[in-house]
ChimeraX commands (.cxc) that place a marker at each C-alpha (Angstrom):
marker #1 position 55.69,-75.99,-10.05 radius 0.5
marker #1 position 54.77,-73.27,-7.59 radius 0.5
marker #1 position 51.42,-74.45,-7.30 radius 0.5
marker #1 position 52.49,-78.40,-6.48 radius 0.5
marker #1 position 54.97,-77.04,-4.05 radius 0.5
marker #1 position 52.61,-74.92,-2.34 radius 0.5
marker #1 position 50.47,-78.57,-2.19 radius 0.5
marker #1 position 53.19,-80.72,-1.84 radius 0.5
marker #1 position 52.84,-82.63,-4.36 radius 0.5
marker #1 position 55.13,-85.29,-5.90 radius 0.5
marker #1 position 57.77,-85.40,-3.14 radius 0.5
marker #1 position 55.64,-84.85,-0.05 radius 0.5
marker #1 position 57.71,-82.22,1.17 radius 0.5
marker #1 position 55.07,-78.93,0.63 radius 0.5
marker #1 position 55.28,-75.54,2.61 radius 0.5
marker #1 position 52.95,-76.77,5.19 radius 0.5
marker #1 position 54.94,-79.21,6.21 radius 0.5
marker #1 position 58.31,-77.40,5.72 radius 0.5
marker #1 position 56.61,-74.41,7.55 radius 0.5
marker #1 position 54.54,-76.74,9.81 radius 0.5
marker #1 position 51.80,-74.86,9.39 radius 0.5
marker #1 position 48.21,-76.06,7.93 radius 0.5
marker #1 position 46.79,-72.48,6.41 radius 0.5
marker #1 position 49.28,-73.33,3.44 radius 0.5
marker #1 position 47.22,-76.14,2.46 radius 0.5
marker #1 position 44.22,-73.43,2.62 radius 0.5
marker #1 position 45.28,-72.24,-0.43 radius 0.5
marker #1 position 42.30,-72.16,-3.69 radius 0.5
marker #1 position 42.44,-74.80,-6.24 radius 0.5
marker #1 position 39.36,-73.18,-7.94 radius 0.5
marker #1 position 38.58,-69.92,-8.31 radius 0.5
marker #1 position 35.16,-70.59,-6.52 radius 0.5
marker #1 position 36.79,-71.00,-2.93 radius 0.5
marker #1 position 36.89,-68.61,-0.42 radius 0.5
marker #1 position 37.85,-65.03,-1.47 radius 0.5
marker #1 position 40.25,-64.57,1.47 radius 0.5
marker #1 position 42.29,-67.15,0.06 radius 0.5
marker #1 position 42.57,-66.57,-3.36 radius 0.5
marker #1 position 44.19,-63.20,-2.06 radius 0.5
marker #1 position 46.48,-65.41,0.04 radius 0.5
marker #1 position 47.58,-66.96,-3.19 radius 0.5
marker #1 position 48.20,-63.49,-5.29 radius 0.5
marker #1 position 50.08,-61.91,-2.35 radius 0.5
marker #1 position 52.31,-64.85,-2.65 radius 0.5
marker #1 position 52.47,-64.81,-5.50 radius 0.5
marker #1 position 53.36,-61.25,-5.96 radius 0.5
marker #1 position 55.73,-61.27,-3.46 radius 0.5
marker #1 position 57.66,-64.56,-5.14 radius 0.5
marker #1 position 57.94,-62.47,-8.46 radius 0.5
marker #1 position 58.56,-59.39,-7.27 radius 0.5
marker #1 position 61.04,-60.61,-5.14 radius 0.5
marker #1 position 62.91,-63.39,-7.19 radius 0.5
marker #1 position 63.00,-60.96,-10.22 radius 0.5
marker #1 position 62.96,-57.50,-8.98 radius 0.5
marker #1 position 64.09,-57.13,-5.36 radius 0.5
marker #1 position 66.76,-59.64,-5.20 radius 0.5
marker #1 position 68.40,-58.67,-8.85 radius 0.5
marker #1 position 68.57,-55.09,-7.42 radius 0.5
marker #1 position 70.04,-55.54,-3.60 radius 0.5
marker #1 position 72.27,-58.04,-5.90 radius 0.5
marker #1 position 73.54,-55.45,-8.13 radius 0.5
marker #1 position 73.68,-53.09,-5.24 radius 0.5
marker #1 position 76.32,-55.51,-3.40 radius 0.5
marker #1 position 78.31,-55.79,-6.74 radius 0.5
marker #1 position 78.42,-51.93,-7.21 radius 0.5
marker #1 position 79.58,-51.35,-3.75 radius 0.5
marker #1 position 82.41,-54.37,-3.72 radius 0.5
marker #1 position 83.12,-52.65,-7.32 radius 0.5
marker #1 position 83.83,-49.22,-5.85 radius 0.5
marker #1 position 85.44,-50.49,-3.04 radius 0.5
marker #1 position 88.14,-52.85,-5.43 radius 0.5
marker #1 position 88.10,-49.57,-7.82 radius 0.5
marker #1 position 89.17,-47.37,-4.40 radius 0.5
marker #1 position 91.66,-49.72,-3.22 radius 0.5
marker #1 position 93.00,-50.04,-6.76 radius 0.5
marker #1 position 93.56,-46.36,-6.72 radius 0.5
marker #1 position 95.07,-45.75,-3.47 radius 0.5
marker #1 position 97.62,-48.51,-4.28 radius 0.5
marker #1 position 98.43,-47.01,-7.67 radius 0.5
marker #1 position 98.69,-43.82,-5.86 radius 0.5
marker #1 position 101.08,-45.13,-3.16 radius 0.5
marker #1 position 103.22,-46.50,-6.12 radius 0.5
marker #1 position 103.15,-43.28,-7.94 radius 0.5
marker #1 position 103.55,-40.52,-4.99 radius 0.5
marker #1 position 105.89,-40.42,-2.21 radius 0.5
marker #1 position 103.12,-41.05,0.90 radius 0.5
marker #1 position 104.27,-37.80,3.19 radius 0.5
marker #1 position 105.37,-35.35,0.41 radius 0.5
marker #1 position 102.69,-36.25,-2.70 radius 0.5
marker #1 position 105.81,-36.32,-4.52 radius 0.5
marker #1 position 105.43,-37.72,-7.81 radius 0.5
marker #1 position 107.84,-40.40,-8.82 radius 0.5
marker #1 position 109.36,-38.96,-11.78 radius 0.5
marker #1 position 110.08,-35.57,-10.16 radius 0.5
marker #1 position 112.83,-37.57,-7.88 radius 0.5
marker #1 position 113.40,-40.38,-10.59 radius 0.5
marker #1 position 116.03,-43.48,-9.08 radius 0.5
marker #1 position 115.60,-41.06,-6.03 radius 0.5
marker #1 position 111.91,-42.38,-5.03 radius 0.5
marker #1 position 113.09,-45.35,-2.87 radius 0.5
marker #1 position 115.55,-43.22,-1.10 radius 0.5
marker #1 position 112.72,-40.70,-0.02 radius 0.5
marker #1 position 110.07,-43.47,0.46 radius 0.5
marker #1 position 112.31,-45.85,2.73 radius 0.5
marker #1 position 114.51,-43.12,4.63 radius 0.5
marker #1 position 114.01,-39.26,3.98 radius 0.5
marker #1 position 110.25,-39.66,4.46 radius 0.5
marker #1 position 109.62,-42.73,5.89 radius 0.5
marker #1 position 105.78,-42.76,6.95 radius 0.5
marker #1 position 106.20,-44.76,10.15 radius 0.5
marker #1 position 108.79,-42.09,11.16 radius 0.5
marker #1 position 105.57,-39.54,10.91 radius 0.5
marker #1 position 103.37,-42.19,12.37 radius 0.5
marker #1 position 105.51,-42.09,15.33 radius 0.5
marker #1 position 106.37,-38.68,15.59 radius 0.5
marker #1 position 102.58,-37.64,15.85 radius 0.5
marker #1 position 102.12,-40.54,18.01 radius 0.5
marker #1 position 104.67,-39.23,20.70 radius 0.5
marker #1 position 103.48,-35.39,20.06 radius 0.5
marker #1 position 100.00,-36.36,21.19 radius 0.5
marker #1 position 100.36,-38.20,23.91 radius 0.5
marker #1 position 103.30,-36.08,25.57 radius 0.5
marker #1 position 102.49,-33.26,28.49 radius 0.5
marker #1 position 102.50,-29.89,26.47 radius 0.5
marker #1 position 104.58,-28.60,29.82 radius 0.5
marker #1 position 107.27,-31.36,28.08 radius 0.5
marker #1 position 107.01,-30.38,24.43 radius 0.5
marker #1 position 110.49,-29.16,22.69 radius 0.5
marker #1 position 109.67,-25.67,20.41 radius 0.5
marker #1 position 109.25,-27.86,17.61 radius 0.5
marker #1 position 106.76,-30.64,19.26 radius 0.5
marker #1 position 104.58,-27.42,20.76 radius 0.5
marker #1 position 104.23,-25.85,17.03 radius 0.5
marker #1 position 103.30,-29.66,15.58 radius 0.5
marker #1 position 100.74,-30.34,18.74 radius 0.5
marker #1 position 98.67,-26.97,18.13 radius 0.5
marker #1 position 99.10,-27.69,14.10 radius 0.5
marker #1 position 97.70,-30.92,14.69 radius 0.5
marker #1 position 94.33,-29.82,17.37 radius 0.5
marker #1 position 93.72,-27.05,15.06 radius 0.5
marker #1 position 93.82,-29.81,12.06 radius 0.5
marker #1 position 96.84,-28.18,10.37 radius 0.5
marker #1 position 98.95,-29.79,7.62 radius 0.5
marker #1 position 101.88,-27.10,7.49 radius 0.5
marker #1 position 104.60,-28.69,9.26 radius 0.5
marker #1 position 103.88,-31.69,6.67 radius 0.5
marker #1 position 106.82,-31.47,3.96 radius 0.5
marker #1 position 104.00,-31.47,1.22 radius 0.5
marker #1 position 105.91,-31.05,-1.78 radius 0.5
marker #1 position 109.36,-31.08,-0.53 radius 0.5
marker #1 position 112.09,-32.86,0.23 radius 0.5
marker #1 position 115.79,-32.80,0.84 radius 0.5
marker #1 position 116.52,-33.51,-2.36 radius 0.5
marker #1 position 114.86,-31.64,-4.47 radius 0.5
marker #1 position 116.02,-28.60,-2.42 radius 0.5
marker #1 position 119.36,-28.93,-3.20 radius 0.5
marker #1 position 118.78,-29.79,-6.78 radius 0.5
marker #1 position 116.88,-26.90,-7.18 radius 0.5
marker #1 position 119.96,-24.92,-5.09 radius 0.5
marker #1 position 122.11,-26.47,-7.87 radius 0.5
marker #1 position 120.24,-25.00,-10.67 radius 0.5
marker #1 position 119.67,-21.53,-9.12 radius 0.5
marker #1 position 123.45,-21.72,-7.86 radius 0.5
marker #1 position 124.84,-22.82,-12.27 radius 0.5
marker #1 position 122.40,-20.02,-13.46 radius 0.5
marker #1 position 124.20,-17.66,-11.46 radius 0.5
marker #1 position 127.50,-19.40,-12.57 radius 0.5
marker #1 position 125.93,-18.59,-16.15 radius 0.5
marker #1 position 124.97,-15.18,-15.50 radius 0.5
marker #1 position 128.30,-14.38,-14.22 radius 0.5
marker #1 position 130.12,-15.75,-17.12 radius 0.5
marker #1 position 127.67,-14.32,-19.60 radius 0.5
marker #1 position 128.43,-10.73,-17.90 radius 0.5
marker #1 position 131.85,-10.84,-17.72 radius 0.5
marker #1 position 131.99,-12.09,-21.97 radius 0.5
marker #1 position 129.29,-9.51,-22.48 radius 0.5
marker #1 position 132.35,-7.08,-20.98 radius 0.5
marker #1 position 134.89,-8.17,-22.86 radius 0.5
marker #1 position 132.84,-7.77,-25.94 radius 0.5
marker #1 position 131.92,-4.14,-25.01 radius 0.5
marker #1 position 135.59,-3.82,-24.42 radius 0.5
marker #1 position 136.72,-5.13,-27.67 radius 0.5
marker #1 position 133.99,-3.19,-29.83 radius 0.5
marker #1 position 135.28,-0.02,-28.04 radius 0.5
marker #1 position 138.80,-0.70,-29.43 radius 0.5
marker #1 position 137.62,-1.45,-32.41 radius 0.5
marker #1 position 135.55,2.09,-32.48 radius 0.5
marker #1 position 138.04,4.18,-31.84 radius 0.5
marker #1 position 140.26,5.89,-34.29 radius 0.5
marker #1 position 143.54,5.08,-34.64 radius 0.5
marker #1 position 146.19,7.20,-33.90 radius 0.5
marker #1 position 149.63,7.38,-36.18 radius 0.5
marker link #1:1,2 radius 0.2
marker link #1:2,3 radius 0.2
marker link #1:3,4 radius 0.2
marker link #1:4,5 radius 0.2
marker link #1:5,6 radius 0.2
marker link #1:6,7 radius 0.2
marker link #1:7,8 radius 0.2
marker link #1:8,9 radius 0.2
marker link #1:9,10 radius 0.2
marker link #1:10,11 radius 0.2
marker link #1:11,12 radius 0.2
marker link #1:12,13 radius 0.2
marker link #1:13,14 radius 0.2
marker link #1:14,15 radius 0.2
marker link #1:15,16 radius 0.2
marker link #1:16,17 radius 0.2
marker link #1:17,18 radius 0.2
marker link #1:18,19 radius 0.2
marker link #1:19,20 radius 0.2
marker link #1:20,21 radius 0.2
marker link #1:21,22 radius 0.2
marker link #1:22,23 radius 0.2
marker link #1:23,24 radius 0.2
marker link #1:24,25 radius 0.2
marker link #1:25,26 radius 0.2
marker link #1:26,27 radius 0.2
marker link #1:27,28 radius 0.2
marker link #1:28,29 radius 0.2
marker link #1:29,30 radius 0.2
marker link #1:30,31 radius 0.2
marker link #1:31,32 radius 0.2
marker link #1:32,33 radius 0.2
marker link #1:33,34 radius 0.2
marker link #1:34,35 radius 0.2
marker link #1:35,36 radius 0.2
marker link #1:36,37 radius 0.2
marker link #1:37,38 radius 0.2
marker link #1:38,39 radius 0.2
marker link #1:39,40 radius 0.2
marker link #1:40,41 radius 0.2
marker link #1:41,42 radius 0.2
marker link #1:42,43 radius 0.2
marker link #1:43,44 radius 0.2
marker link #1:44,45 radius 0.2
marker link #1:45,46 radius 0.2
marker link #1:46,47 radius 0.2
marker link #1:47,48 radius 0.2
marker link #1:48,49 radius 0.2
marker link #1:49,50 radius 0.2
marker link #1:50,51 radius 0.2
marker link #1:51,52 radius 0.2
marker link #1:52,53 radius 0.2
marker link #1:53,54 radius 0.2
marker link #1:54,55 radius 0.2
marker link #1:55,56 radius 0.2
marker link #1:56,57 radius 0.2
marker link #1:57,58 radius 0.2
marker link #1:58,59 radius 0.2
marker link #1:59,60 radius 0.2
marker link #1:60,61 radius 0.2
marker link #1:61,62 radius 0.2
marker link #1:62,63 radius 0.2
marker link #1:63,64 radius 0.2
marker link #1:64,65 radius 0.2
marker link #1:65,66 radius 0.2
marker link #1:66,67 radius 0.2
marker link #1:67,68 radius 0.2
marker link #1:68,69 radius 0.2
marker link #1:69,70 radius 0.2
marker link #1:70,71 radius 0.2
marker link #1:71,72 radius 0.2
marker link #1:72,73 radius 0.2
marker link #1:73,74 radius 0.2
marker link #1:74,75 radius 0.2
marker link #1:75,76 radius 0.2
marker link #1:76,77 radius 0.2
marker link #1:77,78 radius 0.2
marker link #1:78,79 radius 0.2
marker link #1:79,80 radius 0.2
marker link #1:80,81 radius 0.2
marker link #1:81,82 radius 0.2
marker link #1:82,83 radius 0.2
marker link #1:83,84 radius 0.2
marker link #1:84,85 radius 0.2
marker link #1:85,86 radius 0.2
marker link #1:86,87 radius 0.2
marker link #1:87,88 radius 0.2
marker link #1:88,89 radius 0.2
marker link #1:89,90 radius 0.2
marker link #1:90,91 radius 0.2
marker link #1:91,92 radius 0.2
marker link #1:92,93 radius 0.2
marker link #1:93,94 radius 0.2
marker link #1:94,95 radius 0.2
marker link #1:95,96 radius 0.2
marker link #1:96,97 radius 0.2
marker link #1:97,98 radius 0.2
marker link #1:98,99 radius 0.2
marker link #1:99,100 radius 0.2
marker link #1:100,101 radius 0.2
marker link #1:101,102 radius 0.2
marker link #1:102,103 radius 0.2
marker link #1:103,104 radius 0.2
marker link #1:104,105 radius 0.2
marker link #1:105,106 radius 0.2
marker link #1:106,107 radius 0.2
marker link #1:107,108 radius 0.2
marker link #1:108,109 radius 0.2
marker link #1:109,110 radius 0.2
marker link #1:110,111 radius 0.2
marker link #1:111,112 radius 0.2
marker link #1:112,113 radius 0.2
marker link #1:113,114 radius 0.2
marker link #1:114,115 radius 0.2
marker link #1:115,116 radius 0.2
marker link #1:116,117 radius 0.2
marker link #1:117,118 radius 0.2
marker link #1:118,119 radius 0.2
marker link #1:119,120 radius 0.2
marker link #1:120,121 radius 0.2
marker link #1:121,122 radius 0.2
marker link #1:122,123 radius 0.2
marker link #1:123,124 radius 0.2
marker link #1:124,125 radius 0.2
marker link #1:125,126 radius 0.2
marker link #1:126,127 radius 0.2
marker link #1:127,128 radius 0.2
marker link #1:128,129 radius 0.2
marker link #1:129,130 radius 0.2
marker link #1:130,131 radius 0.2
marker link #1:131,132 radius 0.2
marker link #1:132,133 radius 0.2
marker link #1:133,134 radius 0.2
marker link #1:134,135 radius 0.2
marker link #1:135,136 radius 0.2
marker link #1:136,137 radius 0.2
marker link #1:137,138 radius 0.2
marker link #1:138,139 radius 0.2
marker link #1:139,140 radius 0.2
marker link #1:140,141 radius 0.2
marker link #1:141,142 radius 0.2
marker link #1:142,143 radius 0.2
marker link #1:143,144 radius 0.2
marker link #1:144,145 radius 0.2
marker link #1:145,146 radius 0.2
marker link #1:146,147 radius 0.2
marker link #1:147,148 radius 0.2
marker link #1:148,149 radius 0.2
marker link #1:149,150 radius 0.2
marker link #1:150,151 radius 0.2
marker link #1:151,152 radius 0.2
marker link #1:152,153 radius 0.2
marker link #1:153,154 radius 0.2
marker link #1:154,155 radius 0.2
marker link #1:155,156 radius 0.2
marker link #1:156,157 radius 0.2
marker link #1:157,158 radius 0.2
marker link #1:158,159 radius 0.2
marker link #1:159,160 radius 0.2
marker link #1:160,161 radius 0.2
marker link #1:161,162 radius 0.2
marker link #1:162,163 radius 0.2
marker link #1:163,164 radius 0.2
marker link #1:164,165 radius 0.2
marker link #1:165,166 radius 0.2
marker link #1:166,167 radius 0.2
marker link #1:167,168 radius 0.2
marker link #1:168,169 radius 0.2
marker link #1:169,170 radius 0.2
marker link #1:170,171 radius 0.2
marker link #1:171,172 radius 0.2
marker link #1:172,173 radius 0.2
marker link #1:173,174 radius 0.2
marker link #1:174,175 radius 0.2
marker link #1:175,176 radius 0.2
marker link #1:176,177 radius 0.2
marker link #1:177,178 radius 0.2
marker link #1:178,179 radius 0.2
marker link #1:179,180 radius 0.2
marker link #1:180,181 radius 0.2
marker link #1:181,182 radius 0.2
marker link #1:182,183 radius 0.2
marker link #1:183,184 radius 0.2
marker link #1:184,185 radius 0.2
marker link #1:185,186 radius 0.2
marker link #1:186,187 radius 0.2
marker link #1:187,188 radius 0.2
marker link #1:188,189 radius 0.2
marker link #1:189,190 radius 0.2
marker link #1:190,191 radius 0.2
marker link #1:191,192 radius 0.2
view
């Protein structure tokens, strides 16, 4: 088939008169023709093989690896976004029905977007105490004033906790005295 395109056979419609060029119809039907084109012939053919089988199967599965890390990335970073609160790195099941709440209103990434936005573009000379500290955070690439694992909530149910084991504490010291107070009547001797 190669070899009656290369011609043109059948159809009419060869490479030399797709290419409209005549040195294709140079090319050796017996293997006593001139040397210079029987190499013309291999180095086609070579590069036809090589290419149709080994070239184009590999820039081909080159293209599908890259789309496939690309789909795996974006994949991820979705999942992620579902998963994590976007400012804190929250995870969803530390803050439970409170996710959507933190996500939509506490934290609400545009509300950074913005912030930063305005902090970089403002004069220092105009910056409030807090804008200054979050300008020189952010030219010396910075990421304290970011509320990366906190959040309003949290804080206060971890205030809770600390404040109803002190609650405990209290109560546990004040049966621990009444015990001690009730074995001491207990060890003393009684008088008639």
């Amino acid at each position: 088939h190669m070899h009656a395109g290369l011609h043109g056979y059948g159809a009419g419609q060869g490479i030399a008169q797709l290419y409209g060029d005549e040195q294709w119809m140079d090319i050796p039907e017996q293997p006593d023709m001139r040397v210079l084109d029987q190499l013309t012939s291999f180095y086609i053919f070579s590069y036809l093989v090589i290419w149709m089988f080994l070239l184009s199967n590999i820039v081909t599965g080159q293209v599908v690896d890259a789309f496939q890390s690309i789909r795996t990335k974006n994949l991820n970073d979705a999942s992620d976004l579902k998963e994590r609160a976007f400012v804190s790195s929250i995870d969803r099941q530390m803050l439970g029905q409170h996710f959507v709440k933190l996500t939509k209103h506490e934290q609400c990434p545009l509300d950074y977007f913005f912030f930063v936005h305005h902090v970089t573009w403002l004069p220092q000379v105009l910056c409030t105490g807090i804008e200054y500290h979050v300008k020189g955070c952010l030219n010396d690439v910075d990421v304290s004033w970011l509320p990366i694992g906190q959040s309003r909530y949290l804080n206060q149910k971890e205030r809770k906790a600390h404040k109803e084991e002190e609650e405990e504490d209290e109560v546990e010291q004040i049966i621990q005295k009444r015990i001690d107070a009730l074995e001491e009547k207990l060890n003393k001797p009684q008088t008639l």
